[in-house]
PyMOL commands that place a pseudoatom at each C-alpha (Angstrom):
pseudoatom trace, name=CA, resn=UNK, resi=1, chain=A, elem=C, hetatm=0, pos=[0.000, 0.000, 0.000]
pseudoatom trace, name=CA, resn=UNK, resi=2, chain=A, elem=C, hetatm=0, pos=[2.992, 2.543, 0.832]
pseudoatom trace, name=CA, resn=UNK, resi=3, chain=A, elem=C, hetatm=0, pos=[4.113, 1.652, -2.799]
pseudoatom trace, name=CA, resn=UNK, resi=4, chain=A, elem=C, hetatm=0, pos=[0.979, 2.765, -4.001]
pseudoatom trace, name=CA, resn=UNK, resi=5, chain=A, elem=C, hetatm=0, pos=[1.100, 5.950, -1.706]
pseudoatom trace, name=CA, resn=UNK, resi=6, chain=A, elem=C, hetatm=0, pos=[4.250, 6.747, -3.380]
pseudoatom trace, name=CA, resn=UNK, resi=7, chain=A, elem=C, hetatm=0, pos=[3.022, 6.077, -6.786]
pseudoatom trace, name=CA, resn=UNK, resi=8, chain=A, elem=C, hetatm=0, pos=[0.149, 8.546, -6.377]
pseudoatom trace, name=CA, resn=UNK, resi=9, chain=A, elem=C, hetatm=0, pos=[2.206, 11.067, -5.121]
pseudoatom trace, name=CA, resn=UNK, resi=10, chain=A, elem=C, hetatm=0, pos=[4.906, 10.618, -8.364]
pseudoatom trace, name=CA, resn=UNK, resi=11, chain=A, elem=C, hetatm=0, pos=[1.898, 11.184, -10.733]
pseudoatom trace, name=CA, resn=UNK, resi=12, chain=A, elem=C, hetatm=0, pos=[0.276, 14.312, -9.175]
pseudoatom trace, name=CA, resn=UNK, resi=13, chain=A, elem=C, hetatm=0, pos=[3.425, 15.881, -8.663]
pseudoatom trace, name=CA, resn=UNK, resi=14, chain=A, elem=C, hetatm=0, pos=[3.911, 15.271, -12.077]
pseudoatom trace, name=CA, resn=UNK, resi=15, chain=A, elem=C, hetatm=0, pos=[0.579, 16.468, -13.607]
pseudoatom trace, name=CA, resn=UNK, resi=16, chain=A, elem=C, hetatm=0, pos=[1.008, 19.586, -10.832]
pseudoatom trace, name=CA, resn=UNK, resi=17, chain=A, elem=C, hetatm=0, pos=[4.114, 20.459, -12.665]
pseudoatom trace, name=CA, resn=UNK, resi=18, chain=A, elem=C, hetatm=0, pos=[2.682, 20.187, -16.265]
pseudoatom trace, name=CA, resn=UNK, resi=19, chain=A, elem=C, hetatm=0, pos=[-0.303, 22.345, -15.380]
pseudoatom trace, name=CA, resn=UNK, resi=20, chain=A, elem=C, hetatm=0, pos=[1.631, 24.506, -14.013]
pseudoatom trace, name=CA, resn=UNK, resi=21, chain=A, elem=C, hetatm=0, pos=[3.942, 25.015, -17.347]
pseudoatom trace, name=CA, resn=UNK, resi=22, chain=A, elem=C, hetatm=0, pos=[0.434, 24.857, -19.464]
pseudoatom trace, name=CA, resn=UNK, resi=23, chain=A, elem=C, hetatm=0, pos=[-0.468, 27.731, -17.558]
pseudoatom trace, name=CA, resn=UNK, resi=24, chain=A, elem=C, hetatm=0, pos=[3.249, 29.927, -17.824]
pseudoatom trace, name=CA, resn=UNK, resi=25, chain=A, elem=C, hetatm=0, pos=[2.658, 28.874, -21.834]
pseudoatom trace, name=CA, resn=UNK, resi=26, chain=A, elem=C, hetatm=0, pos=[-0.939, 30.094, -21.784]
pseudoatom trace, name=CA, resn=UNK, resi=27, chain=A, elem=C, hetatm=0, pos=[-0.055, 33.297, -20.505]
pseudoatom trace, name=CA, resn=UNK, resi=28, chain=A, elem=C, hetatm=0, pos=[3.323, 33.637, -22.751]
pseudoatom trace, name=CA, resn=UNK, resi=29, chain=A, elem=C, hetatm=0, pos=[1.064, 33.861, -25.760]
pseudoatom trace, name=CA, resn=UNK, resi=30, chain=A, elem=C, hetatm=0, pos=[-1.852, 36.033, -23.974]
pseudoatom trace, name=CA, resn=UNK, resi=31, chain=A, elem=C, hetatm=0, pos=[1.645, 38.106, -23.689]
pseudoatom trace, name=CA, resn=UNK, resi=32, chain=A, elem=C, hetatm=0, pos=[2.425, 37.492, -26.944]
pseudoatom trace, name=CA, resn=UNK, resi=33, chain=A, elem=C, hetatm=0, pos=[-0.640, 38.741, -28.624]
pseudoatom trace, name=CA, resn=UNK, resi=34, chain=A, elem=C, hetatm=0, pos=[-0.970, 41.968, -26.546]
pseudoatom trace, name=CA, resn=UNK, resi=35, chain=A, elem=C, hetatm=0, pos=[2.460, 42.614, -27.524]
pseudoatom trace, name=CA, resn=UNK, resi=36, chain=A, elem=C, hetatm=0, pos=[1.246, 42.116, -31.209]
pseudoatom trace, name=CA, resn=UNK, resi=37, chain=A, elem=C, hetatm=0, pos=[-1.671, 44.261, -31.096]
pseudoatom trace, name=CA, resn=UNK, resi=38, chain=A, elem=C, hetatm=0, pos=[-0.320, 47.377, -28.978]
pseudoatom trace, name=CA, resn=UNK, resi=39, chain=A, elem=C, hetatm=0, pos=[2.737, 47.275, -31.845]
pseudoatom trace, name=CA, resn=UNK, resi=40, chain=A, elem=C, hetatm=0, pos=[0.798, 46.425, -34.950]
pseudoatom trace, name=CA, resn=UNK, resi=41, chain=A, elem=C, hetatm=0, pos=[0.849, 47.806, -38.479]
pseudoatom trace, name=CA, resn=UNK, resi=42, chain=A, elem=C, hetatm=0, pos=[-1.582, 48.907, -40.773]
pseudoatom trace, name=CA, resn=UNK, resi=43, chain=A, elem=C, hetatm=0, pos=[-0.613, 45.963, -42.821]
pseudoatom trace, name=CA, resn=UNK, resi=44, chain=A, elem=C, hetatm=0, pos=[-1.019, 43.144, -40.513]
pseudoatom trace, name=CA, resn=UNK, resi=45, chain=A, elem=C, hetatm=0, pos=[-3.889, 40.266, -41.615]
pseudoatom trace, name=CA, resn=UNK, resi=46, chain=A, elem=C, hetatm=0, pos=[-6.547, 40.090, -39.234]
pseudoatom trace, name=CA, resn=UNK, resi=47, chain=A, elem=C, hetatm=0, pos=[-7.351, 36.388, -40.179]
pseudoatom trace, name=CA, resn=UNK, resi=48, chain=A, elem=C, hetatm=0, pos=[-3.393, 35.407, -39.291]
pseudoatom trace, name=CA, resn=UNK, resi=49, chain=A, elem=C, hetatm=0, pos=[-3.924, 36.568, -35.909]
pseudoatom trace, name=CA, resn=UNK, resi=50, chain=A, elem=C, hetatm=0, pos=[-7.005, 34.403, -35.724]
pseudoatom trace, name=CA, resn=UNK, resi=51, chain=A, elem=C, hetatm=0, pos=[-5.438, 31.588, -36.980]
pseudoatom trace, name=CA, resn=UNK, resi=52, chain=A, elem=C, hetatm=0, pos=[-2.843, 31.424, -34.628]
pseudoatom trace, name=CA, resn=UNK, resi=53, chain=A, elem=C, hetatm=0, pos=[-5.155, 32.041, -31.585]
pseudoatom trace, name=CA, resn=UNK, resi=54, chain=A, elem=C, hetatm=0, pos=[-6.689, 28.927, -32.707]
pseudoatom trace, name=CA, resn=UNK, resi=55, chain=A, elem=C, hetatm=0, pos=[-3.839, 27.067, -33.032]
pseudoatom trace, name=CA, resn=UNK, resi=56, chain=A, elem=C, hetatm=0, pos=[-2.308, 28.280, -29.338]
pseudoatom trace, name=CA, resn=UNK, resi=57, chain=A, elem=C, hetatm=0, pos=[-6.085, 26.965, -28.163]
pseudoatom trace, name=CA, resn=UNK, resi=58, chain=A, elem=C, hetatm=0, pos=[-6.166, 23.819, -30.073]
pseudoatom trace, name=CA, resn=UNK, resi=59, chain=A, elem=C, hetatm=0, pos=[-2.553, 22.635, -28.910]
pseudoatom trace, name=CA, resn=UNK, resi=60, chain=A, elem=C, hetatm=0, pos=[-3.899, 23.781, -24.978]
pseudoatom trace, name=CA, resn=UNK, resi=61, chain=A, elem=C, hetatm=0, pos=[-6.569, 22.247, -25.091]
pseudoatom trace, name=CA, resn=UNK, resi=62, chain=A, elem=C, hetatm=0, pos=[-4.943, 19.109, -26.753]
pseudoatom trace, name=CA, resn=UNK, resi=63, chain=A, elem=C, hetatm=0, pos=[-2.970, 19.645, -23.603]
pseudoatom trace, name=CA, resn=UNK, resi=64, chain=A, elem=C, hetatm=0, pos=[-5.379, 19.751, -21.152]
pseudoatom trace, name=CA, resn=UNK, resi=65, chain=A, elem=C, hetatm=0, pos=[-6.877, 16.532, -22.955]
pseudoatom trace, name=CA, resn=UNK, resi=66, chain=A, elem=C, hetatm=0, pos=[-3.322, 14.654, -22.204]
pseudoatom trace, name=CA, resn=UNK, resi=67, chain=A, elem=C, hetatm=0, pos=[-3.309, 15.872, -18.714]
pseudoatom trace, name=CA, resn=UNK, resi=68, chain=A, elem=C, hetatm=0, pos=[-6.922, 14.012, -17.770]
pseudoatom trace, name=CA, resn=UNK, resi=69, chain=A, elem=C, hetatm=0, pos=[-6.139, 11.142, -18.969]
pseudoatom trace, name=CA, resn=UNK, resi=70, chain=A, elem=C, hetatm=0, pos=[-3.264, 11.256, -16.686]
pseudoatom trace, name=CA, resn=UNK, resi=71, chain=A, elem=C, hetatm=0, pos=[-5.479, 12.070, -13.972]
pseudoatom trace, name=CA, resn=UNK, resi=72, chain=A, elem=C, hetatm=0, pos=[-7.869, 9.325, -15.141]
pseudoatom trace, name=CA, resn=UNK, resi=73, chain=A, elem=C, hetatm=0, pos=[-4.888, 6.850, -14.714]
pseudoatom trace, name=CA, resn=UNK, resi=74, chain=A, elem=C, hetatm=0, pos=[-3.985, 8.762, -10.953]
pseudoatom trace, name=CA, resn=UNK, resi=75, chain=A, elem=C, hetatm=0, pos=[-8.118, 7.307, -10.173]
pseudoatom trace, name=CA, resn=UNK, resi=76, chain=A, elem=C, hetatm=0, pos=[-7.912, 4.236, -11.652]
pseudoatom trace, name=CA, resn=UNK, resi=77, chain=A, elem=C, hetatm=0, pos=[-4.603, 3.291, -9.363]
pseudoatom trace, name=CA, resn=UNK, resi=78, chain=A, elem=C, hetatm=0, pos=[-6.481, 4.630, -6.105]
pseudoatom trace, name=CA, resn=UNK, resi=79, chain=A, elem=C, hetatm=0, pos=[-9.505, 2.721, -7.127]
pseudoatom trace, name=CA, resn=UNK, resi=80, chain=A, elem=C, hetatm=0, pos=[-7.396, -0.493, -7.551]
for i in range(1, 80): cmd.bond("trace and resi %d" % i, "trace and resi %d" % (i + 1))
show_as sticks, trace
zoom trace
């Protein structure tokens, strides 16, 4: 059972530690795009700014996605 204790605490330390860096990446490009739009041109695309905001949300929330299914595999162990 102490195994087990010790193999809980390994995974949410873990997943603690990549939510934490999702959420210094997250605000890195909120950064990044205020940056953009308090410096941009008159000749900047609109749509290329959309694009990559969708990107930056697609790959957190693709993320976010790997991240439950860790914590999915942290319930299933304690269930066990």
């Amino acid at each position: 059972m102490e195994n087990k204790g010790e193999e809980i605490k390994d995974l949410l330390t873990h997943i603690l530690n990549q939510l934490d860096r999702l959420e210094q990446k997250i605000e890195k490009q909120n950064e990044d795009v205020r940056i953009f739009l308090a410096g941009k041109d008159s000749s900047y695309e609109p749509s290329s700014l959309l694009i990559a905001q969708q990107k930056a949300t697609r790959t957190s929330v693709e993320l976010l996605r790997e991240e439950i299914e860790e914590l999915h595999q942290i319930i299933k162990v304690i269930l066990k």
